[in-house]
Chimera marker file (.cmm) of the C-alpha trace (Angstrom):
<marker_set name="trace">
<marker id="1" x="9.672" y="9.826" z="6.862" r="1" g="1" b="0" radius="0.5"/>
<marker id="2" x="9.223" y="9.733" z="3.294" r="1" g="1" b="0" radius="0.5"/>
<marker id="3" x="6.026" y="12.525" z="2.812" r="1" g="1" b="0" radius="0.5"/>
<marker id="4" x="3.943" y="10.596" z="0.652" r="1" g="1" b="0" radius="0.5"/>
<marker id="5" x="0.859" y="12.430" z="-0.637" r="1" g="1" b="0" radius="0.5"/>
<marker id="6" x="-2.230" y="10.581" z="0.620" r="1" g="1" b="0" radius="0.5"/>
<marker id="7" x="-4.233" y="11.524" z="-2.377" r="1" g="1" b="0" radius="0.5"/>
<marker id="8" x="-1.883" y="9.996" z="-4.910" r="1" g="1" b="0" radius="0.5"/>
<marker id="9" x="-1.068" y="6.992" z="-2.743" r="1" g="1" b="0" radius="0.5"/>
<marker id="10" x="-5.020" y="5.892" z="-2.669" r="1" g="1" b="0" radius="0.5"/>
<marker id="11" x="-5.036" y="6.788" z="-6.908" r="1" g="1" b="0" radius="0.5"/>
<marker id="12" x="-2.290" y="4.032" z="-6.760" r="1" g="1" b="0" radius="0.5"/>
<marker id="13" x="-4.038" y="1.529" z="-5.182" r="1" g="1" b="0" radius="0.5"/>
<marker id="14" x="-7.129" y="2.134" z="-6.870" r="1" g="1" b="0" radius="0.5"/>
<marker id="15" x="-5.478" y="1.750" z="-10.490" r="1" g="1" b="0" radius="0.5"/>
<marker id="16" x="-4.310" y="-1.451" z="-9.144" r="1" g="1" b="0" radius="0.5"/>
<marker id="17" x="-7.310" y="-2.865" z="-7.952" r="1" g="1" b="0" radius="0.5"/>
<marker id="18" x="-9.773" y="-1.313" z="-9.627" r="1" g="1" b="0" radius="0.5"/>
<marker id="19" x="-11.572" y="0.351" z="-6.977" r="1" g="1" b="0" radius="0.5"/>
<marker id="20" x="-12.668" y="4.076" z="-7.587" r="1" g="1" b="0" radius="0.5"/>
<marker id="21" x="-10.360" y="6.210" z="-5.113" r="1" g="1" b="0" radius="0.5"/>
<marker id="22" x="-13.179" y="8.045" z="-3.455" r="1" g="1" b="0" radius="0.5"/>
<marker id="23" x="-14.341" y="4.716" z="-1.852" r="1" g="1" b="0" radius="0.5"/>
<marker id="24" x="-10.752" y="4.216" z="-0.681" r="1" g="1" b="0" radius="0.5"/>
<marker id="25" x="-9.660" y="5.176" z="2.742" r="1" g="1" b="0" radius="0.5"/>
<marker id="26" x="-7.397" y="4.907" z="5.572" r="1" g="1" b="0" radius="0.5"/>
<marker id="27" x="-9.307" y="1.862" z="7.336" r="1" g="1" b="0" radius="0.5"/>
<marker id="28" x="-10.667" y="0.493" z="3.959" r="1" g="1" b="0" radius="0.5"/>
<marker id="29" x="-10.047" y="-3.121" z="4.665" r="1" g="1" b="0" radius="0.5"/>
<marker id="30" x="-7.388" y="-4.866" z="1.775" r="1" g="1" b="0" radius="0.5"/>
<marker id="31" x="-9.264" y="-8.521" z="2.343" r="1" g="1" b="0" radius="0.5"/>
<marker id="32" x="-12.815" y="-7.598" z="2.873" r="1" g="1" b="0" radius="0.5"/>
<marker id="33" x="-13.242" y="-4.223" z="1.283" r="1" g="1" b="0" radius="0.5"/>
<marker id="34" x="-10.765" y="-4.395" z="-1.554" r="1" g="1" b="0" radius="0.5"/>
<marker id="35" x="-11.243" y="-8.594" z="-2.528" r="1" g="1" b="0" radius="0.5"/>
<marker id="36" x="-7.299" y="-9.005" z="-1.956" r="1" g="1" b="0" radius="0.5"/>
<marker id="37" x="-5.949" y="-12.420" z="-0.895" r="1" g="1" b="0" radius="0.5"/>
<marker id="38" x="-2.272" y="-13.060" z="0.399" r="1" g="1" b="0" radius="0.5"/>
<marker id="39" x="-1.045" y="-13.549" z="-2.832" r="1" g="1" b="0" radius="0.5"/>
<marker id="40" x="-2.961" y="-9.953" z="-3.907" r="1" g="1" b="0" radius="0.5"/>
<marker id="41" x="-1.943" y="-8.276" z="-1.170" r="1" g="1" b="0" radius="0.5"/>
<marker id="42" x="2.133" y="-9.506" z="-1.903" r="1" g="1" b="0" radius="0.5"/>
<marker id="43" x="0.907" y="-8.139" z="-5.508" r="1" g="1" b="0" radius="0.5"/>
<marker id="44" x="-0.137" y="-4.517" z="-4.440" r="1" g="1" b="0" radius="0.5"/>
<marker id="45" x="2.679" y="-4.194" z="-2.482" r="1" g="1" b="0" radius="0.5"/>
<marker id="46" x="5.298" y="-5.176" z="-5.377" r="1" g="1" b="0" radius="0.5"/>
<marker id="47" x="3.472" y="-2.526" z="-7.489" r="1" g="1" b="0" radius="0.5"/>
<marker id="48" x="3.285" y="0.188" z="-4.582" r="1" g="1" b="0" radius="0.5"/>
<marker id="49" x="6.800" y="-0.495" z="-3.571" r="1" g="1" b="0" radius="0.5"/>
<marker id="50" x="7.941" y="-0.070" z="-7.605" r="1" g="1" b="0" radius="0.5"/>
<marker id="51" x="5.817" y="2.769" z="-8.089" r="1" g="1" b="0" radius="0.5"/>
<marker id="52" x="7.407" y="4.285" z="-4.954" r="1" g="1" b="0" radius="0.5"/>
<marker id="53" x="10.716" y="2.943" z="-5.598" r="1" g="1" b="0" radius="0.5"/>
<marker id="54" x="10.522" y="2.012" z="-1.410" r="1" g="1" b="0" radius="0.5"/>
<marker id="55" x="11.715" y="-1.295" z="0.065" r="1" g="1" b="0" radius="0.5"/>
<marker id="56" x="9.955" y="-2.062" z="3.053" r="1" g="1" b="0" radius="0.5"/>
<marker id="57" x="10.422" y="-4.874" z="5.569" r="1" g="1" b="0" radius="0.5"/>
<marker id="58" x="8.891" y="-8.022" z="4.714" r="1" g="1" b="0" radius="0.5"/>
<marker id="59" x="8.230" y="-9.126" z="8.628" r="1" g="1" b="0" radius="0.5"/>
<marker id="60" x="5.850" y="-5.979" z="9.023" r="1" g="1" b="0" radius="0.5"/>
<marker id="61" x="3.791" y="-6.779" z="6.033" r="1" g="1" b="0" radius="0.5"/>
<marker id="62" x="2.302" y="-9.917" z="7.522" r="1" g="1" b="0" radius="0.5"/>
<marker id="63" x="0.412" y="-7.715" z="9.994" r="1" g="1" b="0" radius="0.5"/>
<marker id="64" x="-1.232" y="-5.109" z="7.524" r="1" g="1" b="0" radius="0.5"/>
<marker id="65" x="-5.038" y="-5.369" z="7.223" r="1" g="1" b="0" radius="0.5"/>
<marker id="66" x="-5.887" y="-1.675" z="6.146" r="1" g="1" b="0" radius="0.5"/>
<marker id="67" x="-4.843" y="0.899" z="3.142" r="1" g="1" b="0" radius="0.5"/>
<marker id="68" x="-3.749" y="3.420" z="6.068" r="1" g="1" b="0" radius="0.5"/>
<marker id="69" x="-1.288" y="0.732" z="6.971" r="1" g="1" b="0" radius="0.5"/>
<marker id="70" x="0.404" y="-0.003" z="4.536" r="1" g="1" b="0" radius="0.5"/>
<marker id="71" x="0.296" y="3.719" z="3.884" r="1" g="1" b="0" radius="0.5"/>
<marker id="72" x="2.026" y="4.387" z="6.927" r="1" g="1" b="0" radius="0.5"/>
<marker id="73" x="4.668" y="1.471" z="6.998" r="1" g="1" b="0" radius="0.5"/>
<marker id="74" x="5.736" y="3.146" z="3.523" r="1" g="1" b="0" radius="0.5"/>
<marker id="75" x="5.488" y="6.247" z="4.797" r="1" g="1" b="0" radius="0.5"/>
<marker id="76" x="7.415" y="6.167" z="7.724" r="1" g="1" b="0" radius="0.5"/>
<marker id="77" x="9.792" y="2.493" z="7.014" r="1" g="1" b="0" radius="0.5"/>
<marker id="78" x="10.162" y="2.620" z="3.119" r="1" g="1" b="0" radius="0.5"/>
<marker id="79" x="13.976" y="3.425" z="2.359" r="1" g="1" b="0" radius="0.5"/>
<marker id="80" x="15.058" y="4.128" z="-0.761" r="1" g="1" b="0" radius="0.5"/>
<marker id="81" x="15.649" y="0.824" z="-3.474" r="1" g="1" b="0" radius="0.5"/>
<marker id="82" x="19.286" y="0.531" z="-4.018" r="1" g="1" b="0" radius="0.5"/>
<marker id="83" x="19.888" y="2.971" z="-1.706" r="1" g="1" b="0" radius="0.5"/>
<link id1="1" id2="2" r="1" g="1" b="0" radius="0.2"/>
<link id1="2" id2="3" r="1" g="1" b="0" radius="0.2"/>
<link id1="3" id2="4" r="1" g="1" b="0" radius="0.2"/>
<link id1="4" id2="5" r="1" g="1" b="0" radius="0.2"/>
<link id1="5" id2="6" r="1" g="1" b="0" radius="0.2"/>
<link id1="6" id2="7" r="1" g="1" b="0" radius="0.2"/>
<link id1="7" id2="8" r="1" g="1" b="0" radius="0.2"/>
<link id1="8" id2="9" r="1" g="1" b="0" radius="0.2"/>
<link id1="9" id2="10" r="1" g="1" b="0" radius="0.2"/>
<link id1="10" id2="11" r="1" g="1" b="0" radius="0.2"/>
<link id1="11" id2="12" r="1" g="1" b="0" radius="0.2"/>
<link id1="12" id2="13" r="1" g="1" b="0" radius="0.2"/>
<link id1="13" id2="14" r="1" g="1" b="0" radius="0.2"/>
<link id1="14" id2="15" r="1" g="1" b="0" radius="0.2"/>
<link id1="15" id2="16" r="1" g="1" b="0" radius="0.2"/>
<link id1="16" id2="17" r="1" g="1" b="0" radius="0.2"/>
<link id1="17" id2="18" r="1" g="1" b="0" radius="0.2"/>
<link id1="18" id2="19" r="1" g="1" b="0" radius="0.2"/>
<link id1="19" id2="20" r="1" g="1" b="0" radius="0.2"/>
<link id1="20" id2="21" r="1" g="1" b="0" radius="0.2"/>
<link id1="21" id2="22" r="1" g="1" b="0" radius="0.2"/>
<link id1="22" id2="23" r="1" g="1" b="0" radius="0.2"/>
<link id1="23" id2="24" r="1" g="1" b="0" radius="0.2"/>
<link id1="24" id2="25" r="1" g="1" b="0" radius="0.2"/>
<link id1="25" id2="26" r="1" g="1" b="0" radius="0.2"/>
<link id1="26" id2="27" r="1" g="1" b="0" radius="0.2"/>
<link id1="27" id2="28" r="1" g="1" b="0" radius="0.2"/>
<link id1="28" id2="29" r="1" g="1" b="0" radius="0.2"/>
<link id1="29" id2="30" r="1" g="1" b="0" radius="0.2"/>
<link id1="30" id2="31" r="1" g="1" b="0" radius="0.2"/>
<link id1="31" id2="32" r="1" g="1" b="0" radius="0.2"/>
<link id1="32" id2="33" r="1" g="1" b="0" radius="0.2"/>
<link id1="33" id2="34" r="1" g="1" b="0" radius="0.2"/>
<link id1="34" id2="35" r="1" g="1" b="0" radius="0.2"/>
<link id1="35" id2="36" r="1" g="1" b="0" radius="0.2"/>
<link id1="36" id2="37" r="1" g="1" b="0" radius="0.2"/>
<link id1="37" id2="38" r="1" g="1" b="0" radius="0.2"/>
<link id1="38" id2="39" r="1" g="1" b="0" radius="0.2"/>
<link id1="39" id2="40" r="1" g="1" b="0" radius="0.2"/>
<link id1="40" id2="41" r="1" g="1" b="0" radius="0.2"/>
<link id1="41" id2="42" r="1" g="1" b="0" radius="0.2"/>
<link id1="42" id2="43" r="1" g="1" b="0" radius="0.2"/>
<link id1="43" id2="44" r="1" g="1" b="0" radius="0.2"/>
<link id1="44" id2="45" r="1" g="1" b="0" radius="0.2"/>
<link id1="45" id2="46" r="1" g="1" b="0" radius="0.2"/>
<link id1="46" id2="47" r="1" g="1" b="0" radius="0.2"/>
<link id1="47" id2="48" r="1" g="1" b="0" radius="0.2"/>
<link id1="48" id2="49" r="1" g="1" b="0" radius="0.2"/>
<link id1="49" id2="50" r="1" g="1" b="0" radius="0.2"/>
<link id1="50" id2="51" r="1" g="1" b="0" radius="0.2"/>
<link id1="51" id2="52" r="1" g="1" b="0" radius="0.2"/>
<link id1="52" id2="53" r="1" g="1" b="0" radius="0.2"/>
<link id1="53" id2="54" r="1" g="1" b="0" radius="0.2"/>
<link id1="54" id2="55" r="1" g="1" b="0" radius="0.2"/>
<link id1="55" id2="56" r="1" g="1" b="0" radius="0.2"/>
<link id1="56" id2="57" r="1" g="1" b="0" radius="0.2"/>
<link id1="57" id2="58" r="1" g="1" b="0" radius="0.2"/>
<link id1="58" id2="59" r="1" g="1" b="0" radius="0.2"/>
<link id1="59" id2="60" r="1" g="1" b="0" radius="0.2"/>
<link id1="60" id2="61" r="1" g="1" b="0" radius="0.2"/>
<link id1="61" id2="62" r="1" g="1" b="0" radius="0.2"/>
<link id1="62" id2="63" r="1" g="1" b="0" radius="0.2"/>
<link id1="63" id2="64" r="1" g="1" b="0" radius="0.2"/>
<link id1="64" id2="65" r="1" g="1" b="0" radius="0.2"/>
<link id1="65" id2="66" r="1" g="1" b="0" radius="0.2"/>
<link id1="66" id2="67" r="1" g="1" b="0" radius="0.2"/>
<link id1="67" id2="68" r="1" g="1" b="0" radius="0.2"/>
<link id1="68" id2="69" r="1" g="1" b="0" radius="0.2"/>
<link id1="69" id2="70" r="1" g="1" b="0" radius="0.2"/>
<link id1="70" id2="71" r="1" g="1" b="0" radius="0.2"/>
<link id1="71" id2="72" r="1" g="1" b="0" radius="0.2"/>
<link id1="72" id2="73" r="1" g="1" b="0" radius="0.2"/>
<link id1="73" id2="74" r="1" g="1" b="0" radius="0.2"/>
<link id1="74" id2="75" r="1" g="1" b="0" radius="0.2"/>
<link id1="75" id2="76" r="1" g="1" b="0" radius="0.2"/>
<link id1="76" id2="77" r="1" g="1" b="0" radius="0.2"/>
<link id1="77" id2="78" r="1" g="1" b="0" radius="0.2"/>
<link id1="78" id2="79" r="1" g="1" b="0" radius="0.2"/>
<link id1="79" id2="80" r="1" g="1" b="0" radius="0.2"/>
<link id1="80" id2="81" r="1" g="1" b="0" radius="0.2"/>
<link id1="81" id2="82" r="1" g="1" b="0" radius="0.2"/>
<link id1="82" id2="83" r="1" g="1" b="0" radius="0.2"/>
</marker_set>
């Protein structure tokens, strides 16, 4: 597990999509709620996994729908870039 702060995570994401953070939660939806497609969704995730300096598995990304997701596939399955 990687203990990534929640607070900073959604701050993130809302800097990238340009969403205030308050209205950002753990089952805020990244296609209805946030206006991603695939291709913005593949976006967000290059700049969450830079920010975080995380790889995460490409075959679990296919199935993330919410914030608290992709959260939690960071949190728990990011390892370390280069490492």
């Amino acid at each position: 597990m990687n203990n990534l702060n929640w607070g900073e995570f959604k701050q993130h994401i809302s800097d990238y999509v340009g969403v205030d953070a308050a209205e950002i939660t753990e089952s805020t939806d990244v296609y209805d709620d946030l206006y991603l497609d695939s291709l913005g969704l593949f976006g967000l995730g290059s700049h969450i996994t830079e920010t975080y300096q995380l790889n995460i598995p490409l075959s679990l990304v296919a199935s993330i729908s919410t914030v608290g997701e992709i959260f939690n596939l960071l949190n728990e399955k990011g390892t370390p870039i280069g490492g």
